[in-house]
C-alpha positions in Angstrom: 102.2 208.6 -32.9 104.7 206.3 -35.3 104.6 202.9 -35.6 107.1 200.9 -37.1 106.9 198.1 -39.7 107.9 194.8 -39.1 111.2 193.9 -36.7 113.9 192.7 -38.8 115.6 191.9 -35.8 112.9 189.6 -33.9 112.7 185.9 -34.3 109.3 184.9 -34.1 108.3 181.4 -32.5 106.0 179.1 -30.5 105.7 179.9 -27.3 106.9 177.1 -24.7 106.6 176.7 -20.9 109.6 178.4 -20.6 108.2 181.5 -21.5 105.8 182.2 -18.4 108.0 184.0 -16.3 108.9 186.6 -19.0 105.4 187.2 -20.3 104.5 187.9 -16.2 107.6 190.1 -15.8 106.3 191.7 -19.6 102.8 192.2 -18.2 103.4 193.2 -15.1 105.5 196.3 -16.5 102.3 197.3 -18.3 99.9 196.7 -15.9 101.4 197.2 -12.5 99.9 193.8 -11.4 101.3 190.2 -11.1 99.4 187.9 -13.4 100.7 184.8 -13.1 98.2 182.6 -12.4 95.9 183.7 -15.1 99.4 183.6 -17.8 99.6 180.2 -16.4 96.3 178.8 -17.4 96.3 180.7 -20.7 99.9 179.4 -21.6 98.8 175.8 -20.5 95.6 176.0 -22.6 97.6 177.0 -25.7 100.4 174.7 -25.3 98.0 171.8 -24.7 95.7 172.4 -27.6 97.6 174.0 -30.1 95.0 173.6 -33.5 92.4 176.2 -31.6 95.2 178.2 -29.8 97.7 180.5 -30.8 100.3 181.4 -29.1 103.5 183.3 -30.9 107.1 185.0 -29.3 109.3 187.3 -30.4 112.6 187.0 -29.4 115.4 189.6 -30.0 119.1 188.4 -29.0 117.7 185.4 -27.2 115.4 186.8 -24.9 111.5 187.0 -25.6 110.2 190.6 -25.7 106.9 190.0 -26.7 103.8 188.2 -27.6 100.4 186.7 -28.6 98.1 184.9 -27.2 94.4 183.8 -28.3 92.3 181.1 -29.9 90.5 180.4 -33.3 86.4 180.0 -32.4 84.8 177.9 -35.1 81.1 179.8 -34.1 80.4 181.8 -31.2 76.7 183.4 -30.1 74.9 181.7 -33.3 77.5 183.0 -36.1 79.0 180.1 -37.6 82.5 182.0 -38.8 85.5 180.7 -38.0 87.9 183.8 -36.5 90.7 184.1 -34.0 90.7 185.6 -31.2 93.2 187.4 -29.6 93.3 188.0 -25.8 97.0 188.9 -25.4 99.6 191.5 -27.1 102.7 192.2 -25.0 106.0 193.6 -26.0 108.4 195.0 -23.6 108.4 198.5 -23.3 111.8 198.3 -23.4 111.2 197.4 -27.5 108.1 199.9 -28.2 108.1 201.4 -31.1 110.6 198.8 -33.2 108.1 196.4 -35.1 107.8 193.6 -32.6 103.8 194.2 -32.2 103.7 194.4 -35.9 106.3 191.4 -36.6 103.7 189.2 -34.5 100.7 190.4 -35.8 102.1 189.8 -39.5 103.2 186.2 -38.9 100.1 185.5 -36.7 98.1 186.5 -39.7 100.0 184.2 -42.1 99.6 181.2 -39.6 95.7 181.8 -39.6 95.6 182.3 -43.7 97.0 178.8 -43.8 94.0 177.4 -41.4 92.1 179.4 -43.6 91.0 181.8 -40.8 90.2 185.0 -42.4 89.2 187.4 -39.1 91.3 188.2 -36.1 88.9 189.4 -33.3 90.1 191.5 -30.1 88.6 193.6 -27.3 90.6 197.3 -26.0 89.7 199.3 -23.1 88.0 202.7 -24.1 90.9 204.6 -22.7 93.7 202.5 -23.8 94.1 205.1 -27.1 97.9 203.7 -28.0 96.7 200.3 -28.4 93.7 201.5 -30.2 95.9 203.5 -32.3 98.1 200.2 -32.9 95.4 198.2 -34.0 94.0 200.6 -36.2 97.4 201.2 -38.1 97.6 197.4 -38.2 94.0 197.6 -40.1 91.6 196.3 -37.3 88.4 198.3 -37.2 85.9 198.2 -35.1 83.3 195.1 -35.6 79.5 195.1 -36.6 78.5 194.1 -32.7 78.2 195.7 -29.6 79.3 194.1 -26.4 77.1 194.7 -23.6 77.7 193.8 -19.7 75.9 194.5 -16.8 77.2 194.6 -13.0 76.2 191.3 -10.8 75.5 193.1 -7.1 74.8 191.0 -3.9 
């Protein structure tokens, strides 16, 4: 699999309220299913509370064609570390393959430097190997802790 570098074609930027449609038509192509409630109340969240949320577009010729979306954690389950947390990576499939995931991941990264963040924390399905593969060429590796879940039944 190749991954590009950065986009030198994207313009990255906040995210506004504006966006919601395109990040619901973005996920939806991914996902087969319409989201846009839970975008809704993500977006909201980040736009109300923007010094413990992050939210970033990429834009290419006016029109956004990808995303983050997270939230910096100052302490979570006893470990007092500051880290962000990132719950949302979407580019248009459309633009796979020409930097956009990496253009956001690069600027999100220098935004959390200058809060003096110094981990970016995520969670990927088992099976989803090309986003594993994504992250791991952008240098994420799997962390020291093992998430654990169990099935609530009636």
């Amino acid at each position: 699999m190749d991954f590009d570098g950065p986009s030198p074609d994207a313009r990255i930027r906040t995210l506004t309220a504006g966006d919601l449609d395109r990040l619901v038509a973005i996920d939806e192509r991914h996902t087969g299913r319409r989201r846009a409630t839970w975008f809704q109340a993500r977006l909201s969240r980040a736009l109300q509370d923007s010094a413990v949320r992050v939210s970033l577009g990429a834009e290419v010729d006016g029109t956004l064609v990808g995303a983050v979306l997270g939230e910096v954690q100052y302490g979570e389950y006893g470990v007092a570390e500051p880290v962000a947390v990132l719950d949302t990576l979407l580019v248009d499939p459309t633009f796979a393959g020409q930097g956009i995931g990496a253009t956001l991941l690069e600027h999100l990264s220098r935004n959390l430097r200058a809060l003096n963040i110094e981990r970016i924390r995520t969670e990927v399905a088992w099976d989803q190997q090309h986003i594993l593969a994504f992250l791991a060429h952008s240098g994420f590796v799997p962390a020291q802790r093992l998430v654990l879940e169990k099935g609530i039944s009636g």
